[in-house]
C-alpha positions in Angstrom: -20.4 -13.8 -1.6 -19.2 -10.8 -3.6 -21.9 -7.7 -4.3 -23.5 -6.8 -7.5 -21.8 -4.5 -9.3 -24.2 -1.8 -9.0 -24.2 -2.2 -5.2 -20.2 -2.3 -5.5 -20.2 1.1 -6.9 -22.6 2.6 -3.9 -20.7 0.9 -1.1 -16.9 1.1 -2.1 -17.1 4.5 -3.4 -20.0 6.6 -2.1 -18.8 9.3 0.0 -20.2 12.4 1.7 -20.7 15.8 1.0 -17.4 17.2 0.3 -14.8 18.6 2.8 -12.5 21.3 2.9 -8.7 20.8 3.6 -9.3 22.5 6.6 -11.7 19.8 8.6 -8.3 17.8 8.6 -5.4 18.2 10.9 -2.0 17.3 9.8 0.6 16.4 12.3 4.2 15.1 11.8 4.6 11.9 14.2 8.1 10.8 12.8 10.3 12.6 10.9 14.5 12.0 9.7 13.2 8.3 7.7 14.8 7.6 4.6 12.6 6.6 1.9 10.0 5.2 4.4 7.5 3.3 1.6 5.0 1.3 4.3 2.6 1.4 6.8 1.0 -1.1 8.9 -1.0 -0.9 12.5 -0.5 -3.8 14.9 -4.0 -5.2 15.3 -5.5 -6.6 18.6 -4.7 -3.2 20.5 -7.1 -0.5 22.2 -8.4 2.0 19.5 -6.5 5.0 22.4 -3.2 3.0 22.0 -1.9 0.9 19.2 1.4 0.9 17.3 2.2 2.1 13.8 4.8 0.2 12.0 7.0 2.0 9.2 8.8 0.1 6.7 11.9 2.8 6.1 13.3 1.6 2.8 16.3 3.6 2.6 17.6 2.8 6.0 16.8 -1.3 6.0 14.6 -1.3 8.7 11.4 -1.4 9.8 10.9 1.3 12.7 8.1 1.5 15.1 6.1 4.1 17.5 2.4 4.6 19.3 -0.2 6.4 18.8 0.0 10.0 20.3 3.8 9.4 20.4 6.3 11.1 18.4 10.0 10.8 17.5 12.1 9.0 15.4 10.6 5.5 16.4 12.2 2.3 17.8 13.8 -0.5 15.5 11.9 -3.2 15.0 13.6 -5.0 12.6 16.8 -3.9 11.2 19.6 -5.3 8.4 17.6 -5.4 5.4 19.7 -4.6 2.2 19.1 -1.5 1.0 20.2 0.6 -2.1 18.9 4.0 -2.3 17.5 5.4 -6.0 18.2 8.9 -6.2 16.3 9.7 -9.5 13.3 7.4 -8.3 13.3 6.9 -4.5 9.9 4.5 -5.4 12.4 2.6 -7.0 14.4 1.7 -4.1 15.3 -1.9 -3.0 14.9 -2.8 0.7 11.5 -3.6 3.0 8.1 -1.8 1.0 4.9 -3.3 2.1 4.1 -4.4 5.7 0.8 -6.4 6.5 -0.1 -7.5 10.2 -1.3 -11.3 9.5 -2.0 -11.2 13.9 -0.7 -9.6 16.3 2.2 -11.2 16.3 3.1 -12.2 12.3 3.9 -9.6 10.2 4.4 -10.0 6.6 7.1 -7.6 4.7 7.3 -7.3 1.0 10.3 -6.0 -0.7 13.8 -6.8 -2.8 17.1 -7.5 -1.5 18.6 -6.0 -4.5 19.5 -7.6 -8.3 15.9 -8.9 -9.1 16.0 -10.7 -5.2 11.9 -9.7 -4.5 10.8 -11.3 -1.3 8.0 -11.8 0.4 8.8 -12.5 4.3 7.0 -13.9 7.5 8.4 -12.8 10.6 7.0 -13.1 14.3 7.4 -10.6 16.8 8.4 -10.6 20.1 7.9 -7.8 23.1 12.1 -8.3 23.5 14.2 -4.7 23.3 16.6 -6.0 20.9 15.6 -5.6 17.0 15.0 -8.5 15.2 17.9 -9.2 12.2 15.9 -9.0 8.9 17.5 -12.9 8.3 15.6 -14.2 11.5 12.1 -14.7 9.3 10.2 -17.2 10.3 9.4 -17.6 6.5 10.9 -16.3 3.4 9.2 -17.2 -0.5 10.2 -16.1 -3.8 8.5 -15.9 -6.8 9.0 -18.8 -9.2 11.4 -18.6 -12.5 10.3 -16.5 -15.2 11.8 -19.2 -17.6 9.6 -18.6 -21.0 7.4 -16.0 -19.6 9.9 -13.1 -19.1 7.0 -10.8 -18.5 6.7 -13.1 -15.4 10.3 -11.8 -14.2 9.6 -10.0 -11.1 12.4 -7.2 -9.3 10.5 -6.8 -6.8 7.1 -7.0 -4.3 5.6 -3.9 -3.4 2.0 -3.1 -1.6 -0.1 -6.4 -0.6 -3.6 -6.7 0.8 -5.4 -9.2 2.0 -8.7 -11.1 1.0 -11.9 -11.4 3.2 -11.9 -15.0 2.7 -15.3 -16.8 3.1 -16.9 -19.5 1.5 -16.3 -18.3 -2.0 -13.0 -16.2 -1.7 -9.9 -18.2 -0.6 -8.0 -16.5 2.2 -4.7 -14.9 0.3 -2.2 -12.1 -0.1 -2.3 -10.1 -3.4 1.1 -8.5 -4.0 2.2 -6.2 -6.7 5.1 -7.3 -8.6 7.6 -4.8 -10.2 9.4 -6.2 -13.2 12.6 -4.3 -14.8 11.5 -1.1 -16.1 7.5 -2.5 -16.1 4.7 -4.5 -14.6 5.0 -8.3 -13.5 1.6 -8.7 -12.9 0.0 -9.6 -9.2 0.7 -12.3 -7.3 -0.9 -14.2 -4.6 -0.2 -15.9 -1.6 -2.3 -18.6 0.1 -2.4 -18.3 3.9 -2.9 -21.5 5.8 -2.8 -21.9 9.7 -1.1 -18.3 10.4 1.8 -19.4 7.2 2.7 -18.5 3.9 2.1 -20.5 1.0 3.8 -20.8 -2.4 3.7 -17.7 -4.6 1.6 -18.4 -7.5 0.5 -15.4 -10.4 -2.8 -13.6 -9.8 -3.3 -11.9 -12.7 -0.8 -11.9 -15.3 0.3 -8.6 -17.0 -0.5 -8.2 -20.7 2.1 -8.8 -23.6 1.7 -5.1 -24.1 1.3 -4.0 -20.4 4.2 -1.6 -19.4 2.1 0.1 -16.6 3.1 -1.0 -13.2 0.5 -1.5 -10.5 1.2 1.1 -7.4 -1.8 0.9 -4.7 -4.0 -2.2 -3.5 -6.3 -2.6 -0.9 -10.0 -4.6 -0.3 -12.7 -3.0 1.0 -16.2 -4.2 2.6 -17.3 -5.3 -0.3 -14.7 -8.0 -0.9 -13.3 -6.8 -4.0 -9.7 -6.2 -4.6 -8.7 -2.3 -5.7 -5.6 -1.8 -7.3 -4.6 2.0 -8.9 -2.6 2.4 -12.2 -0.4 5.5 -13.4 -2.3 7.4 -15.9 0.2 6.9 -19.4 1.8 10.4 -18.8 2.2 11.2 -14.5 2.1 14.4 -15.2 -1.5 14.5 -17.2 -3.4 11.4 -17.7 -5.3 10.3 -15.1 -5.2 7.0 -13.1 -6.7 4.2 -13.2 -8.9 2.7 -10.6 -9.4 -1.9 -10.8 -12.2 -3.9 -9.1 -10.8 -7.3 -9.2 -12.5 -10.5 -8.5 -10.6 -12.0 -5.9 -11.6 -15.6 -7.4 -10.0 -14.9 -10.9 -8.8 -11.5 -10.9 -10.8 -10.4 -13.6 -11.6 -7.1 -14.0 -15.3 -6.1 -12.7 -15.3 -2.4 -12.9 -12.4 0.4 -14.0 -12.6 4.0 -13.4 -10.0 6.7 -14.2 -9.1 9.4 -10.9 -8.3 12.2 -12.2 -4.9 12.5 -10.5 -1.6 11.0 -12.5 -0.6 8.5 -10.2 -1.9 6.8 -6.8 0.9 4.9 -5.0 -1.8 3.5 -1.9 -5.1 3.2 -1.2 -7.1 2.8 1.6 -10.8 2.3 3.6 -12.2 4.4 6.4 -12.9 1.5 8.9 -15.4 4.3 10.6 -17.1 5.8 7.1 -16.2 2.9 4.7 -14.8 5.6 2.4 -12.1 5.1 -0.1 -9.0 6.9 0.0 -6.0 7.2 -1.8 -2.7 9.1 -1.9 -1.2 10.9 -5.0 2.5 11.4 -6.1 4.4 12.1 -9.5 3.3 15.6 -9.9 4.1 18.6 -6.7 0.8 20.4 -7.4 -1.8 17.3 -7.0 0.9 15.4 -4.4 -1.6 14.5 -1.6 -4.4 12.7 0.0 -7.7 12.4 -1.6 -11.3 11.0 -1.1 -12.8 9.2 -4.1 -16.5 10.1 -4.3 -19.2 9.0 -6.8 -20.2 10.8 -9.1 -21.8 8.2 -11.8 -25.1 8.2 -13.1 -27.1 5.1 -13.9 -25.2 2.6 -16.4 -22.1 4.9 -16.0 -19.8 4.6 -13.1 -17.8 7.5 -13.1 -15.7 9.0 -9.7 -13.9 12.0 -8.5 -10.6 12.7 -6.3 -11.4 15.4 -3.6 -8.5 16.7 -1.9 -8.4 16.5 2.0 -4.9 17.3 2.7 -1.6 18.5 1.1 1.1 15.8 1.4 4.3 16.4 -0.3 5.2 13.1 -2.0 3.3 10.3 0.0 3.9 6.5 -0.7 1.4 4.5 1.5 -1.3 5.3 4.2 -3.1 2.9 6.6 -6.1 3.8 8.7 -5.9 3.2 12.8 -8.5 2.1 14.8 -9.7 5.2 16.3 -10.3 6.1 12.7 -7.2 8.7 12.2 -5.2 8.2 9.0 -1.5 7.4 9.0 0.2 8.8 5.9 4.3 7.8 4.6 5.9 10.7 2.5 9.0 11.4 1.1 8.5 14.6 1.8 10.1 18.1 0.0 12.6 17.4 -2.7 16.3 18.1 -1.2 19.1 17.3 -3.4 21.3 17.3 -0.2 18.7 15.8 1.8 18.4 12.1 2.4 16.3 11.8 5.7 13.1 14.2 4.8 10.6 11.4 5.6 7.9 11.4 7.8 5.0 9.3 9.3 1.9 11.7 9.2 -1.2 11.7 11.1 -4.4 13.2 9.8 -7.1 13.2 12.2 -10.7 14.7 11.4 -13.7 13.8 9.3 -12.2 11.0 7.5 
């Protein structure tokens, strides 16, 4: 069962007493990745070693290392078609969202290029040799736009899974890119370990040119999804409570950073974080706290860390926080990407 609303507001955003930048240590664990856009943590694995999965856009692949390791990581899966975006590296075809459904399944989200958005089921074995990003054990695609060309999706980005119960069915929610604008979210039912048929989640608006960046369901079941303030540089993003039943809207609050590409919850604090881009002097990672009063939700984006350009972020078991950036801007510079690790009071 889903939580009141007013108890929604208490659990998912609540947070403590502020911190300073400085109760959290920043370290580089991979570094040389080209446009690396998601993050994912094998499950089933001691909290004191586990394996952080990368999906590195701009190289095809999908690169992995271990905790307290550093590097440039081990292919995983390599050969996905890529095509670098210069002016808007978030705009990049290739692999973009990873999601452990086991230990062994791994779902990829991404777009082979020319409107080809994917959403792929592969299984992993413990051999040496990389996987060929065409050896999926699955591969859907989202149905024709036909009539509805705001249906017309380029490509799948983050995705976050439901805590399915009686109530909630147990599905992927995926954020579909259109050309140029929003193609709504899209779900995917999960059945025995597979993949369903994509089906729409919750439509974009006739009027709805803001794209969906961050997604992620906490403890209390519902599904978070950030939106780009109108201007990046200014207006502040927007924070979604979706019902995972309908995907109606239960609660909105604006952040008051531009734009929040991921989002994430402290398994050890249950506090929500997200990750900031689109503007150099806000670029990092931040805690949302509450700050409403009765009758008026309201929040606020503390900064714990500096982070130059980050695009997703996934919390390990031992409660340290894995961070994907593009890191500085270097016109003659491809490979400035790194996997960070921030470990403190998180």
């Amino acid at each position: 069962m889903l939580r009141s609303l007013a108890s929604l507001v208490v659990v998912g955003l609540l947070a403590a007493a502020a911190l300073a930048a400085d109760d959290v240590t920043v370290a580089t664990i991979l570094d040389g990745l080209q446009n690396p856009s998601g993050v994912a943590i094998r499950p089933e694995t001691s909290a004191d070693d586990y394996e952080i999965y990368v999906a590195d856009a701009g190289a095809g692949r999908i690169a992995r290392t271990r905790s307290g390791q550093s590097g440039n990581g081990d292919d995983v899966i390599t050969g996905f078609a890529s095509q670098p975006n210069r002016t808007d590296p978030f705009q990049s075809s290739g692999p973009r969202g990873l999601l452990f459904l086991d230990r062994v399944r791994l779902v990829v989200t991404g777009s082979a290029g020319k409107g080809r958005a994917f959403v792929r089921l592969y299984e992993l074995s413990d051999e040496p040799t990389p996987l060929a990003a065409e050896r999926y054990e699955q591969h859907v695609e989202p149905t024709a736009a036909g009539e509805q060309p705001e249906l017309a999706v380029e490509a799948f980005y983050g995705l976050a899974r439901t805590s399915a119960n009686d109530s909630v069915a147990d599905l992927l929610i995926v954020i579909a890119h259109g050309k140029e604008r929003s193609a709504g979210t899209w779900k995917v039912p999960i059945r025995a370990g597979m993949l369903g048929e994509l089906e729409v989640f919750r439509p974009s608006g006739p009027n709805e040119t803001t794209v969906p960046s961050g997604i992620a369901v906490g403890r209390h079941g519902y599904v978070v999804m950030s939106e780009p303030g109108a201007n990046r540089q200014s207006q502040a993003a927007r924070l979604k409570f979706l019902n995972p039943i309908d995907g109606s809207v239960a609660l909105e609050l604006a952040a008051d950073v531009p734009e929040i590409p991921g989002l994430a919850y402290s398994p050890r604090t249950g506090n929500l974080y997200v990750i900031a881009s689109g503007n150099s002097d806000r670029d990092g990672v931040y805690r949302i706290e509450d700050i409403g009063r009765p009758g008026k939700p309201a929040c606020a984006a503390v900064k714990v860390a500096d982070v130059h350009r980050p695009t997703a972020l996934v919390f390990g078991p031992d409660g340290a926080l894995y961070v994907t950036a593009l890191g500085e801007v270097d016109a003659n510079e491809t490979n400035t990407g790194v996997l960070l690790k921030l470990t403190g009071e998180l």
